[in-house]
C-alpha positions in Angstrom: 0.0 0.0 0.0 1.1 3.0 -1.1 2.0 5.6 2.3 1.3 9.3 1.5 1.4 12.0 4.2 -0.9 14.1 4.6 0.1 17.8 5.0 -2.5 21.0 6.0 -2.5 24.2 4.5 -5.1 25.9 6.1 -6.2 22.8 7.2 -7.1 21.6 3.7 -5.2 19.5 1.4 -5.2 19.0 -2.7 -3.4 15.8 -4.2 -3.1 14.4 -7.6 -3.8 10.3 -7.2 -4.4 7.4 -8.9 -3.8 9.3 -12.3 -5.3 12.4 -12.3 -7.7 11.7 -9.3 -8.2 15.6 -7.0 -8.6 14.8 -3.6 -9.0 17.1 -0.5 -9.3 16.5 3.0 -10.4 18.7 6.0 -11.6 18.4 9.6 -15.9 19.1 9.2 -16.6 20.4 12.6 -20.6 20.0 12.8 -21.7 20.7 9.6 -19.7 17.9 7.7 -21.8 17.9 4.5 -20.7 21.6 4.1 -17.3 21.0 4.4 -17.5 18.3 2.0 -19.2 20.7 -0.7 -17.2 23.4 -0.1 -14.4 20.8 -1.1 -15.2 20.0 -4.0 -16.3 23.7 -5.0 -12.5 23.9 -4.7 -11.7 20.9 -6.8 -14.0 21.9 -9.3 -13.6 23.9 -12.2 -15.4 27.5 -12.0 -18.8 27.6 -12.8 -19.7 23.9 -11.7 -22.9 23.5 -9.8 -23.4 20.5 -7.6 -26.7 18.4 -7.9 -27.9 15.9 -5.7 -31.2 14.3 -6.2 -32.6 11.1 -4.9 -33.9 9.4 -8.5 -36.4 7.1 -6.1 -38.2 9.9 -4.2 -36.5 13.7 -5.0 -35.4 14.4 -2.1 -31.8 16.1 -1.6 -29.5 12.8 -0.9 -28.2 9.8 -3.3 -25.3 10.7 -5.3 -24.0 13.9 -6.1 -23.5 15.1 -9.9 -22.2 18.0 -11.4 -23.3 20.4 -13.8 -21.4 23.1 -15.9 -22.6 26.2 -16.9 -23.8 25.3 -20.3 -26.1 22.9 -19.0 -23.7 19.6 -20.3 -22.4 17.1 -17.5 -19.7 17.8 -15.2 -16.8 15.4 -14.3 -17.6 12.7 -11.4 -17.1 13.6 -7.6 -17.2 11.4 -4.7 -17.1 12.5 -0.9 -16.5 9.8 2.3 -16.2 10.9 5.9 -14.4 9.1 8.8 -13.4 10.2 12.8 -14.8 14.0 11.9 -12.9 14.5 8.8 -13.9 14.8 5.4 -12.6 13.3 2.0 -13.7 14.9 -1.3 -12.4 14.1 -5.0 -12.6 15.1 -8.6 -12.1 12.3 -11.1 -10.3 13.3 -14.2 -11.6 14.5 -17.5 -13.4 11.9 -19.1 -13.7 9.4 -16.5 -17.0 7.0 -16.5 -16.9 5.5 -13.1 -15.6 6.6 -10.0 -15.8 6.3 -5.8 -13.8 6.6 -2.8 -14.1 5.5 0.8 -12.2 7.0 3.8 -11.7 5.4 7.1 -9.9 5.5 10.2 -6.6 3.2 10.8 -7.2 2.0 14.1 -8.4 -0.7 16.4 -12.4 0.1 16.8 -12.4 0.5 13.2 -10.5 -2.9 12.3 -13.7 -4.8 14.7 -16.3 -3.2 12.6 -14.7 -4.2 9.3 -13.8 -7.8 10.1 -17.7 -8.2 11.7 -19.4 -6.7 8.7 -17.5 -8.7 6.5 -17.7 -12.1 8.3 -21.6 -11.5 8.3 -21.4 -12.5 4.8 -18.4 -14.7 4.5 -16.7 -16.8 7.6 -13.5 -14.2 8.7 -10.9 -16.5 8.1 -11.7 -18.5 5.1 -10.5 -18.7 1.8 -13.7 -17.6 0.7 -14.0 -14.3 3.0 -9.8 -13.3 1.1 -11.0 -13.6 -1.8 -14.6 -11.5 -1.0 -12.7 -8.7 0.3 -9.9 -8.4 -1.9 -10.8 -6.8 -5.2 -9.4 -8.8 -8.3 -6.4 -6.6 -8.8 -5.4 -6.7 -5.6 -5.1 -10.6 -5.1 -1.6 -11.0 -6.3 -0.1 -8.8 -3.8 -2.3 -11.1 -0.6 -0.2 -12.9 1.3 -0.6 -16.5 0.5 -1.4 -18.5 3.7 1.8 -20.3 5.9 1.8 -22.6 7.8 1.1 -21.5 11.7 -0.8 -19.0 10.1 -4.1 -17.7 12.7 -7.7 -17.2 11.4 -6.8 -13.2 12.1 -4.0 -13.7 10.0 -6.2 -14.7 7.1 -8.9 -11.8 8.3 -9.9 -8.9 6.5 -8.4 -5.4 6.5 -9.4 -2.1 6.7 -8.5 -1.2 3.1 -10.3 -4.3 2.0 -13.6 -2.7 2.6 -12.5 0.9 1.8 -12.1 -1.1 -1.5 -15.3 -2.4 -1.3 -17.3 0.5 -0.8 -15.1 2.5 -3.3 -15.9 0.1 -6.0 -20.1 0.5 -5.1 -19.8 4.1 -5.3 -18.3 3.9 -8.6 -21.2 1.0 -9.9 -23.7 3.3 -8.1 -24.8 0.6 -5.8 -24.7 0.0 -2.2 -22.7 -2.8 -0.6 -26.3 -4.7 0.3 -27.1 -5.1 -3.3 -23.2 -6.2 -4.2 -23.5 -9.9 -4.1 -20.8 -12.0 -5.3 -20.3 -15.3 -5.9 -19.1 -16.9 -2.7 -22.7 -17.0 -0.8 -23.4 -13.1 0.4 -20.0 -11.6 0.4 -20.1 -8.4 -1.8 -18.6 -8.8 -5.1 -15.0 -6.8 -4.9 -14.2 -8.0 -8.5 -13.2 -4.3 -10.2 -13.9 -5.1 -13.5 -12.8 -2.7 -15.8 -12.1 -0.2 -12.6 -8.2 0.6 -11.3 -8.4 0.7 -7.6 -5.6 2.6 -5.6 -5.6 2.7 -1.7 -3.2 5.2 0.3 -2.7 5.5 4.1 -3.2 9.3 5.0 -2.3 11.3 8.2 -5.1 13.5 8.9 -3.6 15.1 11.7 -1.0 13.9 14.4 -2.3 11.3 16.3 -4.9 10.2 13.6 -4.6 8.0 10.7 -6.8 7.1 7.8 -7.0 4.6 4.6 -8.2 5.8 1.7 -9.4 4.3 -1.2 -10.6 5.3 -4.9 -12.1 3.0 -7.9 -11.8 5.1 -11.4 -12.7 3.8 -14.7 
């Protein structure tokens, strides 16, 4: 996994990843969702308007599009929050898929993975490796030895940031991801480059990051 630190300006943050990706990151304070927007107002170009309309019902939530000025399509955004920061991103020119998914690098956070995660496959199994680890990934997984623990074998924290960076990108949720091994979610990228990075959002706190871009 790729390390990359994490400096503030103003407590903000602009990097070039994954080829072109924009990402910026920033405390939210209580009003996260405007921190998050007034992200990506900065990673867009001028004259962008943000959209965000729930095809099912109308209301203001679902995923967030941009328009230009002229009325044509913007470029594709995604925004994650973990431990009372926010991550917002700009996918380059010409992208058709894209997602990312931030969260915290620590203890509390690796529990929840591995539980969610062994609620569809056994933690542990060749079965639950292969669920969380998206297709690209697989040749760099550690192959098991012997001695090896179940926790050895167990999911990490980047393999679900994967996971839920690949939904965003399909547009689906992680409920509706099914794969083939019973009712782990399918992490097969197909056709999607995914690229994870450990961040340090401040001194004491770190997060893994994760974007899908097709």
């Amino acid at each position: 996994m790729t390390r990359t630190t994490v400096f503030f300006a103003q407590n903000r943050i602009a990097r070039h990843l994954n080829g072109g990706v924009r990402v910026a990151v920033a405390p939210t304070g209580s009003d996260r969702r405007g921190v998050s927007r007034g992200l990506l107002g900065e990673l867009l170009p001028e004259g962008s308007t943000l959209v965000q309309v729930c095809p099912a019902c109308g209301g203001a939530h679902g995923a967030i599009r941009v328009r230009l000025s002229s009325g044509a399509p913007g470029r594709l955004v995604s925004v994650s929050y973990a431990g009372g920061f926010a991550a917002a991103a700009v996918a380059p020119e010409g992208a058709s898929a894209f997602g990312i998914d931030m969260e915290l690098d620590d203890a509390a956070t690796l529990v929840r993975v591995r539980e969610a995660l062994a609620a569809r496959v056994p933690v542990g199994t060749e079965a639950s490796r292969d669920a969380a680890r998206p297709a690209l990934h697989r040749d760099e997984a550690r192959e098991p030895a012997p001695g090896d623990t179940p926790d050895a074998l167990a999911p990490t924290i980047a393999d679900w940031t994967r996971l839920e960076a690949v939904a965003k990108a399909r547009g689906t949720g992680l409920r509706n991801a099914r794969g083939a091994a019973g009712n782990a979610p399918d992490a097969h990228p197909r056709g999607l480059d995914v690229t994870d990075a450990i961040i340090d959002l401040d001194a004491t706190t770190r997060a893994v990051l994760s974007i899908a871009l097709a």
